[in-house]
C-alpha positions as CSV (number, residue, x, y, z in Angstrom):
1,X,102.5,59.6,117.0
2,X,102.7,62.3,114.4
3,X,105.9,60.4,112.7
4,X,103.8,57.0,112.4
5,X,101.2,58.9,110.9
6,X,103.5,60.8,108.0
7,X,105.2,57.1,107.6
8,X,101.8,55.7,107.1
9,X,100.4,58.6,104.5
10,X,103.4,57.7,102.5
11,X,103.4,54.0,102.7
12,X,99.3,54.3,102.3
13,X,96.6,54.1,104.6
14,X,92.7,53.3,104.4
15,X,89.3,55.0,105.7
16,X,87.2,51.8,107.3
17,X,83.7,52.0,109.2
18,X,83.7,49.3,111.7
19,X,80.4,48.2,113.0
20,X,79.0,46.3,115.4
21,X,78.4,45.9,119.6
22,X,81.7,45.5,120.8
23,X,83.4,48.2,119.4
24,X,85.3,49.3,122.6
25,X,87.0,45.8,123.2
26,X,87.7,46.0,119.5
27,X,89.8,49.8,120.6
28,X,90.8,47.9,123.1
29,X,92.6,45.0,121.6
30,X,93.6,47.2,118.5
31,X,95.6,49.4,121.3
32,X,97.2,45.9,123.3
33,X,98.3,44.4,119.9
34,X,99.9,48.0,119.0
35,X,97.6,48.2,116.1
36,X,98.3,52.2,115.5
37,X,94.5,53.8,114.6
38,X,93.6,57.5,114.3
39,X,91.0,60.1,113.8
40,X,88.4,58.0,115.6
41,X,84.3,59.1,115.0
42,X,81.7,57.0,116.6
43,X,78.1,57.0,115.6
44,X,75.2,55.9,117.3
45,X,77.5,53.6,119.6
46,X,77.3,50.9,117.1
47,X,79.7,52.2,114.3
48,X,83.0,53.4,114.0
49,X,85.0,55.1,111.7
50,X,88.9,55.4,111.5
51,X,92.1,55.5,110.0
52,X,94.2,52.0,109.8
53,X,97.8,51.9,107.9
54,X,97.6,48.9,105.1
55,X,100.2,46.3,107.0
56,X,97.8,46.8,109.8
57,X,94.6,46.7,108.2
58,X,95.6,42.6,107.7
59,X,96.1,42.4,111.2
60,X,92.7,43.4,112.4
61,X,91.0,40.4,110.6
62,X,91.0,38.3,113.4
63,X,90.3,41.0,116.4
64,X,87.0,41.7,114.1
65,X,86.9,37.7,114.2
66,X,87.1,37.8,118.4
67,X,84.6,40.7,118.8
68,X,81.9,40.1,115.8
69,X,82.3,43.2,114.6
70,X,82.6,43.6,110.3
71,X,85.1,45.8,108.7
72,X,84.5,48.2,105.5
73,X,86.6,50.1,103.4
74,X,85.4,53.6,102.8
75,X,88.5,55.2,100.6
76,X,92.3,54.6,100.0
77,X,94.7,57.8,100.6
78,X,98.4,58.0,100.0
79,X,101.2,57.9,97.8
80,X,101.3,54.5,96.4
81,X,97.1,54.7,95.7
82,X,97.9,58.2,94.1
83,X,100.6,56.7,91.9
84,X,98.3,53.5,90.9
85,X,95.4,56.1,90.2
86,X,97.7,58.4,87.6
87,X,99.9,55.3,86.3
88,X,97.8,55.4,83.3
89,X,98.2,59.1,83.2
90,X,102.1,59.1,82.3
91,X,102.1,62.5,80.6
92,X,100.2,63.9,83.6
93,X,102.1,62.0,86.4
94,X,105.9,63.7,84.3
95,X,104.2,67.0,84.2
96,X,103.3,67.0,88.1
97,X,107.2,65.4,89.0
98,X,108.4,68.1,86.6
99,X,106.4,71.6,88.7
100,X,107.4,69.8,91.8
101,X,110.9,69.4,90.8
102,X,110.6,73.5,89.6
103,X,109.1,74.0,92.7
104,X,112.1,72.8,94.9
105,X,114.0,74.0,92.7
106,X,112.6,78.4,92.7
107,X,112.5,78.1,96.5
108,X,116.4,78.9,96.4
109,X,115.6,81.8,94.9
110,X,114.3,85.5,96.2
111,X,111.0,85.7,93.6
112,X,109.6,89.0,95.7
113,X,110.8,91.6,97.7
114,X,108.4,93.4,100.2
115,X,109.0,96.9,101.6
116,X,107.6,97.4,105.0
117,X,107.7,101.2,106.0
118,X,106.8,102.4,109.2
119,X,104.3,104.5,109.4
120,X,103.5,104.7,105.7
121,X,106.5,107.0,105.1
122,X,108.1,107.3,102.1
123,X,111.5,106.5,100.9
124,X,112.4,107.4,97.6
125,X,114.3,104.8,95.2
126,X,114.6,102.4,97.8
127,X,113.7,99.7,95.8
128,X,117.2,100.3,93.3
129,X,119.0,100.3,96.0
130,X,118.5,97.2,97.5
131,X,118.8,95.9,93.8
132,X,122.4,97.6,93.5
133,X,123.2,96.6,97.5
134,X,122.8,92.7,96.0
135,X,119.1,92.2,97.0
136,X,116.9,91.9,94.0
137,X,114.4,89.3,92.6
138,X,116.0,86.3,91.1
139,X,118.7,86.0,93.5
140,X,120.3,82.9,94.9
141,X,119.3,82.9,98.3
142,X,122.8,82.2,99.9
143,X,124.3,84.6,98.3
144,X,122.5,87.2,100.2
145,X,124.5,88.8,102.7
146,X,121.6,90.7,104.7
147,X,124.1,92.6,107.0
148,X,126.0,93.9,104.1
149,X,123.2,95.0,102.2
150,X,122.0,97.0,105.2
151,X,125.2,98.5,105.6
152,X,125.2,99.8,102.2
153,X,121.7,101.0,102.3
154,X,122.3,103.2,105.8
155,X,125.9,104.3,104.1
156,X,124.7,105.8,101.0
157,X,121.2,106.8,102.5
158,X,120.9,109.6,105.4
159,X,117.0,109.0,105.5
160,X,117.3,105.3,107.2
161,X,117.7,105.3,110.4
162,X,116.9,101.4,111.1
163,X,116.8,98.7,108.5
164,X,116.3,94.7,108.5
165,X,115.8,91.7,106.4
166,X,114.3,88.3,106.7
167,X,114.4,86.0,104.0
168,X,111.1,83.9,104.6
169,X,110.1,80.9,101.7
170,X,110.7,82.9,98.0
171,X,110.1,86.0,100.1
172,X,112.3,88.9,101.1
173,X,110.8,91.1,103.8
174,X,112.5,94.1,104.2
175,X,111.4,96.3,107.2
176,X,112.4,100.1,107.6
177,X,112.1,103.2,109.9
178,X,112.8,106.5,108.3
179,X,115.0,108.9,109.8
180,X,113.4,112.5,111.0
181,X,114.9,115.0,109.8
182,X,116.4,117.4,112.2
183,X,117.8,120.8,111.8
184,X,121.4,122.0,112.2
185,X,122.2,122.6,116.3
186,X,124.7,124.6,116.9
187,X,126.1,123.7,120.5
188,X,125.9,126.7,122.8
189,X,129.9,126.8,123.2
190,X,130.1,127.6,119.6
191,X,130.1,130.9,118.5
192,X,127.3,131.7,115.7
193,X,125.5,134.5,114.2
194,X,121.7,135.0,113.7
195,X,120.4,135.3,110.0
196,X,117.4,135.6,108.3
197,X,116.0,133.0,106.6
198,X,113.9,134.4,104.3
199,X,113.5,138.1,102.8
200,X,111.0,140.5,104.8
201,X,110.3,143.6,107.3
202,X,111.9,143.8,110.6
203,X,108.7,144.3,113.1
204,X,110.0,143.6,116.3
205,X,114.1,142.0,117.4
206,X,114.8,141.6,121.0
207,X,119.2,140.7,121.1
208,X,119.4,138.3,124.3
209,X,122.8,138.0,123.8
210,X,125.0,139.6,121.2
211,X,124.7,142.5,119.1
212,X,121.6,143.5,116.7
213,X,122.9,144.7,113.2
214,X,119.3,146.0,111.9
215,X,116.4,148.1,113.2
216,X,112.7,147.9,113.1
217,X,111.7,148.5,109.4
218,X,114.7,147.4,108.3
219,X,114.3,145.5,104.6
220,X,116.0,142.4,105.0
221,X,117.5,139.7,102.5
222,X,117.5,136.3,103.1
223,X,121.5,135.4,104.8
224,X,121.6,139.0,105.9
225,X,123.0,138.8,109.5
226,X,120.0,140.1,112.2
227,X,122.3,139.5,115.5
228,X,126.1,139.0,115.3
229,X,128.0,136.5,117.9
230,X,129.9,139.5,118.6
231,X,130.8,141.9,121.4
232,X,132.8,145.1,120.6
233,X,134.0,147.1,123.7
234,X,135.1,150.7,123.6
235,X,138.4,149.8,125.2
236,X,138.6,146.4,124.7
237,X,139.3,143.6,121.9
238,X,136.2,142.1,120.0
239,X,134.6,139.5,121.9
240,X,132.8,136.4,120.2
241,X,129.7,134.8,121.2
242,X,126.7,132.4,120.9
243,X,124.1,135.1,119.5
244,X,120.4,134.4,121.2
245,X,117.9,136.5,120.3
246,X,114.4,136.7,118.7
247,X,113.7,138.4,115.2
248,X,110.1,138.9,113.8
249,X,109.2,140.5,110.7
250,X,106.5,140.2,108.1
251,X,107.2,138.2,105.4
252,X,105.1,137.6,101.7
253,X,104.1,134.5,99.9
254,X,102.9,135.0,96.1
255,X,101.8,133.1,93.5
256,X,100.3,133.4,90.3
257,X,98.3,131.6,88.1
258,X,96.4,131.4,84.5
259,X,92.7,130.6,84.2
260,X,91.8,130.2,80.6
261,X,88.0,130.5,79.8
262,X,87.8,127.5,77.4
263,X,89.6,124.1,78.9
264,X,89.3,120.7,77.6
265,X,89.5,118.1,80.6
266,X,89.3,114.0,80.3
267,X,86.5,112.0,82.5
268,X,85.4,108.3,82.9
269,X,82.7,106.9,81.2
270,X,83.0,103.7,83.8
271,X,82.9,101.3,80.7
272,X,86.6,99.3,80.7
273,X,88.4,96.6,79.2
274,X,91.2,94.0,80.8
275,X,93.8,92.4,79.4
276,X,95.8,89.6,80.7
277,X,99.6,88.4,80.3
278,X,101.9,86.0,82.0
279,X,105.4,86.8,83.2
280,X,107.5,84.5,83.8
281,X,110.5,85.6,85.3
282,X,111.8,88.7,82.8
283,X,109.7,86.8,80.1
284,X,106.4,88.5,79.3
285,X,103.7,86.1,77.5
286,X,100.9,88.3,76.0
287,X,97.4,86.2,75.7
288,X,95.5,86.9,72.4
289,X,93.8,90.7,72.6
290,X,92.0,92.8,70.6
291,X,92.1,96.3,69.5
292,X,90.6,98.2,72.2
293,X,87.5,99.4,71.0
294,X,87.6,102.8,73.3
295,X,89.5,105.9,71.2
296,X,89.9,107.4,74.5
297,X,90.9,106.0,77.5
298,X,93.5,106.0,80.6
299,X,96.0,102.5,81.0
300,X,96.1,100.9,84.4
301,X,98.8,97.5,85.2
302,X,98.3,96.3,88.0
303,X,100.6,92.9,88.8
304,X,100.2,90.0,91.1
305,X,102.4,86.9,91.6
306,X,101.7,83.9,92.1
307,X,102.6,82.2,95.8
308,X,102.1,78.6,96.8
309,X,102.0,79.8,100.7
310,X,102.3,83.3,102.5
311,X,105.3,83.2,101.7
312,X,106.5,81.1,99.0
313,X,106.1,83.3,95.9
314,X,107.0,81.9,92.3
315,X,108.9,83.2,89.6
316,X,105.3,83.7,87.8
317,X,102.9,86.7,88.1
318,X,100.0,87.7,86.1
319,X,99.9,91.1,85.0
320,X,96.5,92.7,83.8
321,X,96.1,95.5,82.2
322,X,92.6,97.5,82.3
323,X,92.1,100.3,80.1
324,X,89.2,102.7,81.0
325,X,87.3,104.8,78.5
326,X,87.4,108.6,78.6
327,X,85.8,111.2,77.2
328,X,86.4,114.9,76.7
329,X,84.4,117.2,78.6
330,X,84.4,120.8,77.4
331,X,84.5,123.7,80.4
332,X,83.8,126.7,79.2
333,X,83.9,130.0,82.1
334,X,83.1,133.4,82.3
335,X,85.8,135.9,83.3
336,X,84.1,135.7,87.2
337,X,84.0,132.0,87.5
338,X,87.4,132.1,85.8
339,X,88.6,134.4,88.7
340,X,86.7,132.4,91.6
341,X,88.8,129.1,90.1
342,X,92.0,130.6,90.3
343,X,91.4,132.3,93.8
344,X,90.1,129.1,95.8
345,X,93.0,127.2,93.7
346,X,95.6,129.4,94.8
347,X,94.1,130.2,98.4
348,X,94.4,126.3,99.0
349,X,98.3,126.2,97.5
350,X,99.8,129.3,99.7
351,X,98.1,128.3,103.0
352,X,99.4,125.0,102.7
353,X,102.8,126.3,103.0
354,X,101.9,128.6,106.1
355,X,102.2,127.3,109.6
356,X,101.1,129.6,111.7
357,X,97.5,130.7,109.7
358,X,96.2,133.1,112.5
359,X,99.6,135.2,111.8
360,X,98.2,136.1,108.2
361,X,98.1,139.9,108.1
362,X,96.9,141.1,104.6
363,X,96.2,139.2,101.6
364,X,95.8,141.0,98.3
365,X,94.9,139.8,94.8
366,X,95.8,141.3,91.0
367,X,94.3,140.3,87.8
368,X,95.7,140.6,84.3
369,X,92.7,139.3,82.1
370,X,93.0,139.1,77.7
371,X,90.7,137.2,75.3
372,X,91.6,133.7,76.5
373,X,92.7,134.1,80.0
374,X,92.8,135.7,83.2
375,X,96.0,135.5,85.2
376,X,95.6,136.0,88.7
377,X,98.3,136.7,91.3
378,X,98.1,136.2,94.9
379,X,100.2,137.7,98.0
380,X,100.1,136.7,101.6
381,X,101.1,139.2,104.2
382,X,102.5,137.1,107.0
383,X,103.9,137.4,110.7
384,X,106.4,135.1,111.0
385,X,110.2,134.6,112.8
386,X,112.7,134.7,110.3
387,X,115.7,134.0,112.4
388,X,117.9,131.0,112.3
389,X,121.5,130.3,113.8
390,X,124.5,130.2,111.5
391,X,128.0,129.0,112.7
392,X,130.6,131.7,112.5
393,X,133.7,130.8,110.4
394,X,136.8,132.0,111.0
């Protein structure tokens, strides 16, 4: 049914009302004498509108004879009426052959490339490497070898953990899962010291297994060994082990910062300007602009392709470019608003990189304040473990 119907949209077709009383013995006869009619719409049981191919359309003179029923065309749809209604048109009708011949002709071709990352996560550079794996826009479709460029991509990159491609229309999906990042294990068989990994004051260390180098109040560096995989008997030869132990100590985080009492800083006015170009490909047409008109103002691009379907892009985008007006805004502070800046700022930056935050002990602030400045620095007095297993190599 469908295939008679594609045959008749290209050979042409008609839109007819036919009215009178006998219009199911008309349906009727039209469906003995194989007369093939669709997308049938009766009204007030007296009229009826439908869809008749043109070598059937002469054939349905004489059922309309046999059931007194009159026939009128409504409109003419198809191929060879859209050719008789542009064949005046010639420069129009070689322009329409010529985008459909471009059309058939892109759709070999990869024209976008779209990242899907799971979760949101982020992988760096991603994009260059699927350009220098083979996959990049303007390829030739069969000369994409999807199972090689995923190869590549998980050989040179330890953060993919899963990767895959479908090449839909002009469109390149590209779908990945990042892999977590998991810290060294040392299997228990292996014979490993514990270190610190960070500078501090040894509060508390409790050897489970092995033997503890430092003492409560001990200063410790970061790599200094806290408990050695290592058993030393009075009579006997040195013994080496899997160290197991827990090590706390208090640890400090500091930063500093400058605060100076007269900044300039840049805000929107909300006026802004667009400008619009066409890329074709690599070649970038720029429409007729202006001067902008603003003295101060940020630059935004933002760039959208062109697509036929979902997923039939072309090698066109358009790229506009809005610029939005600034201004300068003057700030000036007093030394105490200066100081209340600088503490909230910093407050925000150490505890950010603290885990535990109910292990804080102390936190203690210095000030070094001049004509222009204050410079404030900012130390956290923490509680933390410090211990981490390091393989022993012999």
């Amino acid at each position: 049914m469908f295939i008679k119907i594609f045959i008749n949209y290209i050979l042409g077709y008609l839109k007819i009302v036919v009215e009178g009383y006998y219009i199911e013995r008309f349906i009727n006869i039209c469906t003995n004498k194989k007369i093939l009619i669709w997308n049938l719409k009766r009204e007030n049981g007296v009229k009826l509108y439908l869809n008749i191919g043109i070598n059937d359309f002469k054939k349905i003179s004489e059922v309309c004879r046999k059931t007194k029923c009159k026939v009128k065309i409504e409109s003419k749809h198809g191929i060879p009426f859209l050719l008789q209604k542009y064949k005046k048109r010639k420069i129009f009708l070689l322009l329409l052959i010529i985008v459909a011949f471009c059309i058939y002709f892109s759709s070999n071709y990869v024209w976008n490339i779209e990242v899907i990352e799971e979760n949101n996560q982020d992988l760096p550079n991603i994009m260059q490497d699927l350009q220098n794996a083979g996959l990049s826009v303007g390829t030739q479709k069969r000369k994409i070898d999807t199972k090689e460029i995923i190869n590549s991509i998980r050989l040179n990159r330890e953060d993919v953990a899963w990767m895959g491609i479908e090449l839909k229309g002009t469109n390149a999906i590209v779908k990945v899962v990042k892999a977590d990042e998991a810290p060294q294990i040392i299997d228990d068989t292996e014979y490993c010291n514990i270190v610190a990994d960070k500078d501090g004051i040894i509060t508390k260390i409790n050897a489970q297994n092995g033997t503890a180098i430092v003492n409560v109040g001990d200063v410790v560096k970061k790599g200094t060994i806290l408990i050695a995989g290592v058993m030393e008997g009075k009579y006997t030869e040195p013994r080496y082990l899997h160290a197991i132990g827990e090590i706390e100590a208090k640890v400090w985080y500091t930063k500093t910062k400058k605060i100076y009492y007269k900044q300039t800083n840049y805000e929107q006015t909300g006026r802004e300007e667009n400008n619009y170009a066409i890329k074709i490909n690599n070649f970038k047409i720029n429409l007729p602009k202006g001067v902008s008109k603003f003295e101060l103002y940020d630059t935004i691009e933002q760039e959208k392709k062109l697509k036929i379907f979902s997923n039939l892009y072309l090698p066109i985008s358009i790229i506009k470019t809005t610029n939005k007006e600034t201004t300068k805004v003057e700030q000036n502070y007093s030394y105490n608003e200066a100081l209340e800046v600088g503490k909230k700022e910093l407050e925000q930056e150490i505890e950010n990189e603290i885990k535990n935050k109910e292990n804080i002990l102390n936190k203690t602030v210095n000030t070094y304040k001049n004509s222009e400045y204050v410079e404030i620095s900012m130390t956290y007095e923490v509680l933390e473990n410090i211990g981490t297993n390091e393989k022993i190599e012999f």
